[in-house]
C-alpha positions, 0 to 999 in steps of 0.5 A: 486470550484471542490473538488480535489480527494484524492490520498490516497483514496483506494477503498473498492475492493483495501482494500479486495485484501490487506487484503487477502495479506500473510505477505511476500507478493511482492509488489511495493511501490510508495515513495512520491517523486515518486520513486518506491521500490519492497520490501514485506509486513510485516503486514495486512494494517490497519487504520490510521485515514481516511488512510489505511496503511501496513507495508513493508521490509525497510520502517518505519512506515505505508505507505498509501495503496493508494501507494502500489501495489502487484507484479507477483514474476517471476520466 
């Protein structure tokens, strides 16, 4: 049986990029139920467990960051 991949599973370059993310930094989140939601970063990600998470504007708690996306602020 095949081992399915993990969709939480970040990449060591994805962990790099975050973490050089201001606080404040715009990005779009991916909600479990698939609905997406632009809100900005309000921590460094950190890790939880075997899962690494941030915080963002509006959403309780740590979310993976496996789901979480920086956005071009357009002007």
């Amino acid at each position: 049986m095949r081992n399915r991949p993990d969709p939480l599973r970040v990449t060591s370059a994805q962990i790099s990029r975050a973490m050089r993310w201001p606080i404040g930094t715009a990005v779009t989140v991916t909600k479990d139920d698939g609905a997406t939601v632009d809100t900005v970063t309000r921590s460094a990600p950190w890790k939880l467990g075997d899962t690494w998470v941030i915080l963002c504007d509006g959403i309780s708690g740590g979310y993976a960051l496996a789901r979480v996306v920086e956005r071009a602020e357009v002007f």
